[in-house]
Structure formats: C-alpha cells, structure tokens
C-alpha positions as CSV (number, residue, x, y, z in Angstrom):
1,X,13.0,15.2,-25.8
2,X,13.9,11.6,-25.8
3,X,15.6,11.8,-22.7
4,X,12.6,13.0,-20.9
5,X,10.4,10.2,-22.3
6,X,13.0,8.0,-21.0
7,X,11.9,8.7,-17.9
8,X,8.2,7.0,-18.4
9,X,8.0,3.6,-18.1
10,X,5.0,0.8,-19.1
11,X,5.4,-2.0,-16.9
12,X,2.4,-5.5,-16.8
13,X,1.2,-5.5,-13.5
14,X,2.2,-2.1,-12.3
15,X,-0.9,0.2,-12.1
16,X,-2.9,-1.5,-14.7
17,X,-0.4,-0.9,-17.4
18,X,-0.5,2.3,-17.2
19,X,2.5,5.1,-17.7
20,X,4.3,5.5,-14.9
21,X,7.9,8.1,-14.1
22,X,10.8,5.9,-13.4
23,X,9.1,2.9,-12.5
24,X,7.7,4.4,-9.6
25,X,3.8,4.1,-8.9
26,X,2.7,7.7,-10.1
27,X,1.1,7.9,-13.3
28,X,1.5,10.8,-16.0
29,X,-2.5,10.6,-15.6
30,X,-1.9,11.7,-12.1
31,X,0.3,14.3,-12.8
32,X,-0.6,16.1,-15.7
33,X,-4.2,16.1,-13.4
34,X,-2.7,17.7,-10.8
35,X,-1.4,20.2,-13.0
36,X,-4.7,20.6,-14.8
37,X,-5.9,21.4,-11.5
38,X,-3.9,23.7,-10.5
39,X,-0.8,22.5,-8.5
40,X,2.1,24.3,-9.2
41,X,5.4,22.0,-10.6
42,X,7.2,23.1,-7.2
43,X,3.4,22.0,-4.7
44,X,3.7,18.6,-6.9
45,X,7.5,17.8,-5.7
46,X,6.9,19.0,-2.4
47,X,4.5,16.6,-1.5
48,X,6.1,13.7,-3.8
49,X,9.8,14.3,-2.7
50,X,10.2,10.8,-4.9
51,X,9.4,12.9,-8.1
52,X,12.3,15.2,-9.5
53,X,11.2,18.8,-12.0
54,X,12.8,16.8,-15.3
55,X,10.1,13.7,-14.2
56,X,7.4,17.0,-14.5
57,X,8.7,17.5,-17.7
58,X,8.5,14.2,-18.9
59,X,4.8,14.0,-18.1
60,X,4.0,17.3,-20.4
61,X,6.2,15.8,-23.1
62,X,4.5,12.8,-23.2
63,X,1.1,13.9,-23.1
64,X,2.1,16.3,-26.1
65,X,3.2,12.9,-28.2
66,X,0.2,11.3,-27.4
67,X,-2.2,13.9,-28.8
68,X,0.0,14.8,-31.8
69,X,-1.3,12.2,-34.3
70,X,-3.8,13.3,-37.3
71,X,-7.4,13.2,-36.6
72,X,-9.9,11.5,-39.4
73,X,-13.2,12.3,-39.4
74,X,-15.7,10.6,-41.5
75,X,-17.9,12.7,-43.7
C-alpha cells in the first residue's frame, strides 16, 4: 500500500494544502467525489487522461488511512 500513497502528495500553496495525485492539481477530495457519485474508475481517466488506474487506487487507499483511527466518545 505504500507505493500507492506515494503517489499523493501535500504541497503549501498548491490547492490550499490539500492532497493532491502526483503533484498534479486534482485532489483525492475530487476523486473519491466523483466516485461517490457515481463515475466509474475507467469515465474518471477518460476525461482526466493526466490521471493513471494505480492514481484511482491511491485515492481509495488513502481515504481508508484517514478514517481508520479509533473514535472516543465522551460519556
């Protein structure tokens, strides 16, 4: 899996901070909403011919770190 978070990049300045793939101005946000919505992996690279299926991967993979962490709530 660490070679497909290697593919998301955090850079000052570029899109607020935000993730991006590759250092290229899409966010994970961006993708992982299109594929919320619907878009297929294979409508997503056709109409972002800069994105590659491993970068689609990457996205998944890292929304899957960010929610696994333990959740406290207060009683």
């Amino acid at each position: 899996m660490s070679d497909l978070l290697s593919r998301i990049t955090i850079e000052d300045g570029k899109r607020g901070g935000k993730p991006c793939i590759r250092g290229i101005r899409i966010t994970v946000a961006e993708v992982l909403g299109m594929l919320a919505a619907g878009e297929s992996a294979e409508s997503i690279l056709h109409y972002h011919p800069d994105l590659e299926g491993d970068d689609i991967l990457a996205c998944l993979a890292y929304g899957a770190r960010e929610v696994d962490h333990p959740v406290i709530i207060a009683a």
